[in-house]
C-alpha positions as CSV (number, residue, x, y, z in Angstrom):
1,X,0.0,0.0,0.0
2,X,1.6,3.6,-0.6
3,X,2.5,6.0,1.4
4,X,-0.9,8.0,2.9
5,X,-0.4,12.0,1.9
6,X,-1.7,14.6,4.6
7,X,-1.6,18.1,4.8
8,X,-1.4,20.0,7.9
9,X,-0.8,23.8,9.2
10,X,2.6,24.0,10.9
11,X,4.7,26.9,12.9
12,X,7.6,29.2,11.5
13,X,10.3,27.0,13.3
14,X,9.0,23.8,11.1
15,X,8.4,25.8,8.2
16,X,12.1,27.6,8.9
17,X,14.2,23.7,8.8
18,X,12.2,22.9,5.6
19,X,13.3,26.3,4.2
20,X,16.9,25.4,4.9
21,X,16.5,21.8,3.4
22,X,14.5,22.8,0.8
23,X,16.3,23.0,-2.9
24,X,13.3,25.3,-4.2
25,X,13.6,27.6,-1.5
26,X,14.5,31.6,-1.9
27,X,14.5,34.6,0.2
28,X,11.3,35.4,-0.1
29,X,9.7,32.4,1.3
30,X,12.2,32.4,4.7
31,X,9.4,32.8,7.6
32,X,11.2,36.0,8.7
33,X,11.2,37.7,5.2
34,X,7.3,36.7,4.5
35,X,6.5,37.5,7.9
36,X,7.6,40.9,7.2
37,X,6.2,41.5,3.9
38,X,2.6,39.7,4.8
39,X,0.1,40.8,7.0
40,X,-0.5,37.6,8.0
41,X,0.7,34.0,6.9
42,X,0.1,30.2,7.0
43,X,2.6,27.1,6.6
44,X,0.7,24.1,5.1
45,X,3.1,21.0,5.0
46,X,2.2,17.9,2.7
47,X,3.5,14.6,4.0
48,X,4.2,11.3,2.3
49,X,3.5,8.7,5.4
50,X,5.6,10.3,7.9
51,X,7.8,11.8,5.1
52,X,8.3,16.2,4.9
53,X,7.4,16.4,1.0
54,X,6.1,19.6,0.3
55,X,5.4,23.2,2.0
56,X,3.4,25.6,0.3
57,X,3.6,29.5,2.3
58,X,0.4,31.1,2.0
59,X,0.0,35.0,2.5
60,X,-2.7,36.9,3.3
61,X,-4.3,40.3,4.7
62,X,-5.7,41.2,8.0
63,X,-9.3,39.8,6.7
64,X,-8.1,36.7,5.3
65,X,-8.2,37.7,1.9
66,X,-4.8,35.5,-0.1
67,X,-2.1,37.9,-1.8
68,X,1.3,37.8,-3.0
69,X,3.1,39.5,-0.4
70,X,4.5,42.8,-1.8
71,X,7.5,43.0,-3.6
72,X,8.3,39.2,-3.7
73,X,8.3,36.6,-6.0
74,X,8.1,32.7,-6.4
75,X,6.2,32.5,-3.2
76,X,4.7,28.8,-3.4
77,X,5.1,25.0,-3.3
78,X,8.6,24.0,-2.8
79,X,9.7,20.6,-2.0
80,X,11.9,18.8,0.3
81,X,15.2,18.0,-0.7
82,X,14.2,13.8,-0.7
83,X,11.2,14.3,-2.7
84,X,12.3,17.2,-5.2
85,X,14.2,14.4,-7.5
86,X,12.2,11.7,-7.3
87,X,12.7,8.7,-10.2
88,X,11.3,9.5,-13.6
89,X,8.6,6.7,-13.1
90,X,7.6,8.2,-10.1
91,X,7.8,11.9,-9.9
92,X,4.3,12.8,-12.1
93,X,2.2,10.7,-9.7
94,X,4.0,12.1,-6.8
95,X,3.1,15.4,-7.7
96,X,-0.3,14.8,-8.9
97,X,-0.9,13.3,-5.5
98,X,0.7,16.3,-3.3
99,X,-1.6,19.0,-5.1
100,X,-4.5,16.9,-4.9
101,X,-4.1,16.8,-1.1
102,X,-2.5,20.6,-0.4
103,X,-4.9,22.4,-3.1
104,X,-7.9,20.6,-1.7
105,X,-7.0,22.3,1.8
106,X,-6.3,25.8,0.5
107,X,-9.5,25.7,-1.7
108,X,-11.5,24.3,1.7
109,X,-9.8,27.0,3.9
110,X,-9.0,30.2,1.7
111,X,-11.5,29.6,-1.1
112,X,-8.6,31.0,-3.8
113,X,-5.1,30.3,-4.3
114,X,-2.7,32.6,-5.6
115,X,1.2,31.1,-5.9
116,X,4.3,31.9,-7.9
117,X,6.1,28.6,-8.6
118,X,9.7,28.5,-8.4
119,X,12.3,28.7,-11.2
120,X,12.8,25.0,-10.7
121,X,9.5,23.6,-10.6
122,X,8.9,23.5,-14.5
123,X,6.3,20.4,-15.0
124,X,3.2,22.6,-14.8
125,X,0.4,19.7,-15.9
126,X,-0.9,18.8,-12.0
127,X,-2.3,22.1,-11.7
128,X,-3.7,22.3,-15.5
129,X,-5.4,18.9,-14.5
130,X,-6.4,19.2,-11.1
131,X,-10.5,19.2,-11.4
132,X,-10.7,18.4,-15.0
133,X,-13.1,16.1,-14.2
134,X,-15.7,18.5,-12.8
135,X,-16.6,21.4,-15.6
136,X,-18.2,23.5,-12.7
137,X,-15.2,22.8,-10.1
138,X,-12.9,25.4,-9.3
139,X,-9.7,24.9,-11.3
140,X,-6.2,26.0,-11.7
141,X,-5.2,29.0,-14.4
142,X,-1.5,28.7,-15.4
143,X,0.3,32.1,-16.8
144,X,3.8,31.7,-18.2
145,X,6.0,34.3,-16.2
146,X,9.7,35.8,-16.4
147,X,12.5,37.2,-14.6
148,X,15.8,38.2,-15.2
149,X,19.2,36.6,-13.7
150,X,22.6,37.2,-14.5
151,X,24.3,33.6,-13.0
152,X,27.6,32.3,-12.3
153,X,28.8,35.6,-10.7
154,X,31.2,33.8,-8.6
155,X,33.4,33.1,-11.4
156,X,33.5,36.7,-12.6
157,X,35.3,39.3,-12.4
158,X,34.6,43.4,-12.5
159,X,35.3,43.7,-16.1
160,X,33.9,40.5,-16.8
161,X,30.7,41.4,-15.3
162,X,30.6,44.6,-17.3
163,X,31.8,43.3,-20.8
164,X,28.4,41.0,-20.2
165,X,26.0,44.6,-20.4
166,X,24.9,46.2,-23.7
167,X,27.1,49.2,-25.1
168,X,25.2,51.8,-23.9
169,X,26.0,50.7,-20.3
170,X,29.1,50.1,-20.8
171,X,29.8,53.7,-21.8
172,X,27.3,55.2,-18.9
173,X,30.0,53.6,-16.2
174,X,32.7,54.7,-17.8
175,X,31.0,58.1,-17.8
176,X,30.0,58.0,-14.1
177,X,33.5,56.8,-13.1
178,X,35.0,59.7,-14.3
179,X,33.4,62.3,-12.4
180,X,34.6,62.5,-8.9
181,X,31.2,64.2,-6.6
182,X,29.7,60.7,-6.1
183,X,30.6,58.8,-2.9
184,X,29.1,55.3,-1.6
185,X,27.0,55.5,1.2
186,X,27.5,52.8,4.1
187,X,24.2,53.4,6.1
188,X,21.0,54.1,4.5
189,X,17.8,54.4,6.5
190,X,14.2,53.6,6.2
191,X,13.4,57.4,6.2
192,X,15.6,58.2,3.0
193,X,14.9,55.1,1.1
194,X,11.1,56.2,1.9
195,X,12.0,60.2,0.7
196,X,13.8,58.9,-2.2
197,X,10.9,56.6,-3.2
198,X,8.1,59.5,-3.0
199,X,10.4,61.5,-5.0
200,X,10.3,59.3,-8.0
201,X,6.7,58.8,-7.9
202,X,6.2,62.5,-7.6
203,X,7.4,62.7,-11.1
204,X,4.6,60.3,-12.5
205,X,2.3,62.4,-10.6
206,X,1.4,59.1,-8.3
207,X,0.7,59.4,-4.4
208,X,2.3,56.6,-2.9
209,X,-0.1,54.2,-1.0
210,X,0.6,53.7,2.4
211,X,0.6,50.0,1.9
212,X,3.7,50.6,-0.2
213,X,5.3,52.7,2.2
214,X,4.9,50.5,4.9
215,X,6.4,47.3,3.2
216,X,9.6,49.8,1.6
217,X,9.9,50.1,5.8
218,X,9.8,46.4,6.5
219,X,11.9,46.1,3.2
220,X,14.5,48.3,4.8
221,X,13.9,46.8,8.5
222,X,14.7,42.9,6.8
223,X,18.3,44.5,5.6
224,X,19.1,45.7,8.7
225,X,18.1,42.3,10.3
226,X,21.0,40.3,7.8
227,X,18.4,39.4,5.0
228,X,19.9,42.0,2.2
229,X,21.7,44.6,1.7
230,X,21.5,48.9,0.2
231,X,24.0,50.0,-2.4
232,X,23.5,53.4,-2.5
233,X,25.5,56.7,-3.9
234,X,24.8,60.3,-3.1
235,X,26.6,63.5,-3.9
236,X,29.0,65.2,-2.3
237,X,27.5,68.1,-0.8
238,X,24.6,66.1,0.1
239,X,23.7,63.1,2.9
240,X,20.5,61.9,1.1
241,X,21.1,58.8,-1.7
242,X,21.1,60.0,-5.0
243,X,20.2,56.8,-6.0
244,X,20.0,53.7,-4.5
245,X,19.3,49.4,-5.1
246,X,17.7,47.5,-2.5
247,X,18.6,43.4,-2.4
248,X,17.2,40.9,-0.7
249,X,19.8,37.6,-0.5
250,X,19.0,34.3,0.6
251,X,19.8,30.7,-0.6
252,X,22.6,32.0,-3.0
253,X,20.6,34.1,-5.2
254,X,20.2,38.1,-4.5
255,X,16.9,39.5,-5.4
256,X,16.8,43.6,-6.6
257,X,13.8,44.1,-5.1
258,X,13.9,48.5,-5.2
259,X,15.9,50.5,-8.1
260,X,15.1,54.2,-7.3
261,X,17.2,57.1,-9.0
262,X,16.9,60.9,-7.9
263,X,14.2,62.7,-10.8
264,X,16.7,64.8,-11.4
265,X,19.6,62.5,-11.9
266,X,17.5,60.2,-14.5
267,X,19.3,61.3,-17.3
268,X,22.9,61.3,-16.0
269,X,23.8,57.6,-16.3
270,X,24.0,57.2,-12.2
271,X,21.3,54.1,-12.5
272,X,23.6,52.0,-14.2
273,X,26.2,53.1,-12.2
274,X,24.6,51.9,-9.0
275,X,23.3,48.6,-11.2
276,X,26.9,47.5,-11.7
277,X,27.7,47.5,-8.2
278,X,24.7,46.4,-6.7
279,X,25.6,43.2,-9.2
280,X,28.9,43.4,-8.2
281,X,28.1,43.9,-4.2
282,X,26.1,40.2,-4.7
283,X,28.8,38.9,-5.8
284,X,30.9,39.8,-3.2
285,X,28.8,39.0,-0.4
286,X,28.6,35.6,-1.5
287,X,25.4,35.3,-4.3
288,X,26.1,33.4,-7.0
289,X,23.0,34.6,-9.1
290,X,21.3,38.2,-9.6
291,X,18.0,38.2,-10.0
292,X,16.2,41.5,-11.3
293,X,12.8,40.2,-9.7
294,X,10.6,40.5,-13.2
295,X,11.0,41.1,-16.3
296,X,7.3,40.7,-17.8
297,X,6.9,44.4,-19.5
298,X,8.8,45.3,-23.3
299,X,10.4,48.1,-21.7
300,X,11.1,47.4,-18.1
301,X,12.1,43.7,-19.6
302,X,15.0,45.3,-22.3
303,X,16.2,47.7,-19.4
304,X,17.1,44.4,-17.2
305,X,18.4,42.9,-20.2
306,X,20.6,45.3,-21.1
307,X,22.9,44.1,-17.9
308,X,23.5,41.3,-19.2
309,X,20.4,39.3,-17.8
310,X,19.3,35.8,-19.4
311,X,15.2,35.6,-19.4
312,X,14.5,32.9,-16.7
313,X,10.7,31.1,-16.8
314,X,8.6,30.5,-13.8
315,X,5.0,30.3,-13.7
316,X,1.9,32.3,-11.4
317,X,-0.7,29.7,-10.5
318,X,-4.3,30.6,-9.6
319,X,-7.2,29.1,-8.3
320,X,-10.1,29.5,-9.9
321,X,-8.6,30.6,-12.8
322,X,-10.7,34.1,-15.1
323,X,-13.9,33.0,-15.6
C-alpha cells in the first residue's frame, strides 16, 4: 500500500528547517522575510506517510483575503530536498498526488489560491489537470512568467561582469566613473529610502499608497536584520542617496527588489552606475546569481536585459482561474 499524503498547518520554526533543506527555496519564502512582507501567513506541510514532501507558504491580509506579499516573487510550493528528485517513473504521480491533497485544503480554507512557482519547478500539468473532471469545479489558471538573472557571478570578475551589459552601459560607467562628486553610502535608512521613493513617484504624478510605504519600511527593517543589503551613492554636498538598489539575499541568489534614481539624476547615467555595483556587491557578499525580480513588460524587460540578464521562466498559479 503507498504512502498515505496529509496536509497540515505548521509553525515558523517547522516551516524555517524545511526552508533550509528545501532545494526550491528563496529569500522570499524564509518565515522571517514573508512574515515581514505579509500581513498575516500560513505554513501548510504535505506529508508522504511520515515523510516532509512539500510546504506551500500562504499570505494573506488582515481579513483573510490570499495575496502575494509585496515585492516578492516565487512564493509557493517548494519541495523537500528527498522528494524534489524523485525517479522518472515516479515523480508525475508524486506530484499529482501532493496537489491533490495541499490544493484541496487551500480551496477548503481560503476559497482561492494565488502562488508563484519557483524557477525550478517547470512540469506545470498537475495544476492544469487538477479538477478536469468536474466542468463547474474550481480549477487552476496557469500564466507563463519571467525574470531576469545574471548567473555564475562567482566566477566573474569586475570587467567580466561589465563586458556582459549592452554598449550603452558600458559607456554610462565609464561616464559616471570619471566624475569624482559621487561617494558610496555605508548606512542608508528607512526614512531616505522612503524620501527617495516618494520622489520618484512625484514625477509620475502618483501618491504613494501607504501599503507601499509601509512594506519599503519592513523592506529596509529585513536588511538591517541580515536578510539583504542597500547599495547606495549620493553627492558630495549632500547626505541623502542620489540613487539607490535594495537586495534581498537568501539561498545563493540576490533578489533587486527596489531600483530608485533621484528625478533629477535620470538622465545622468547614475542608475547603471549603481546597477553595476549592486551586481557586483552580490557577488561579493557571497550570491552566486542576480536576479532582477521580473521582467514581464517590453520596456522594463530590455532595461534588465541590457545588464547582461538571461530571461529565466517560472509560472503564477491561480485558483479559480478568469472565468
Amino acid at each position: 500500500m503507498p504512502p498515505k499524503i496529509t496536509t497540515e498547518r505548521v509553525d515558523d520554526a517547522v516551516a524555517l528547517r524545511f526552508w533550509q533543506d528545501s532545494p526550491h527555496a528563496s529569500v522570499f519564502t524564509h518565515p522571517a522575510v514573508i512574515s515581514a512582507l505579509a500581513d498575516k501567513h500560513d505554513w501548510w506541510l504535505t506529508l508522504k506517510g511520515s515523510s516532509p514532501a512539500c510546504l506551500w507558504p500562504v499570505a494573506t491580509t488582515e481579513s483573510g483575503i490570499v495575496v502575494r506579499p509585496s515585492f516578492s516573487y516565487f512564493v509557493g510550493p517548494m519541495w523537500s530536498s528527498a522528494h524534489s528528485d524523485p525517479p522518472a517513473h515516479r515523480a508525475l504521480a508524486d506530484q499529482v498526488d501532493v496537489l491533490d491533497s495541499v490544493a484541496a485544503e487551500l480551496m477548503a480554507h481560503y476559497g482561492e489560491i494565488h502562488a508563484d512557482l519557483p524557477l525550478a519547478i517547470a512540469d506545470v500539468r498537475p495544476f492544469e489537470w487538477w479538477n478536469r473532471e468536474t466542468d463547474s469545479a474550481p480549477q487552476f489558471a496557469v500564466r507563463p512568467r519571467y525574470t531576469a538573472r545574471i548567473n555564475h557571478l562567482a566566477g566573474l570578475d569586475d570587467a567580466q561582469i561589465a563586458a556582459g551589459f549592452r554598449e550603452c552601459r558600458r559607456r554610462e560607467i565609464k561616464n559616471v566613473r570619471a566624475r569624482a562628486e559621487l561617494q558610496r553610502m555605508h548606512e542608508v535608512s528607512s526614512e531616505q529610502v522612503t524620501r527617495l521613493y516618494c520622489q520618484v513617484l512625484a514625477l509620475q504624478g502618483i501618491a504613494p499608497a501607504r501599503e507601499t510605504l509601509s512594506a519599503i519600511s519592513k523592506l529596509c527593517s529585513l536588511v538591517s536584520d541580515g536578510h539583504g543589503v542597500v547599495v547606495a551613492f549620493r553627492r558630495s554636498d549632500s547626505d541623502e542617496p542620489e540613487s539607490l538598489v535594495l537586495l534581498l539575499v537568501g539561498r545563493g541568489v540576490a533578489n533587486g527588489v527596489l531600483s530608485l534614481t533621484n528625478p533629477n539624476s535620470r538622465r545622468s547615467s547614475l542608475s547603471a552606475w549603481t546597477m553595476y555595483h549592486a551586481i557586483l556587491a552580490a557577488r561579493d557578499i557571497g550570491a552566486d546569481s542576480f536576479d532582477f525580480n521580473g521582467a514581464n513588460g517590453a520596456r522594463g524587460a530590455d532595461d534588465k536585459h541590457s545588464y547582461g540578464a538571461s530571461a529565466a521562466l517560472y509560472f503564477a498559479v491561480d485558483c479559480p482561474g478568469p472565468s
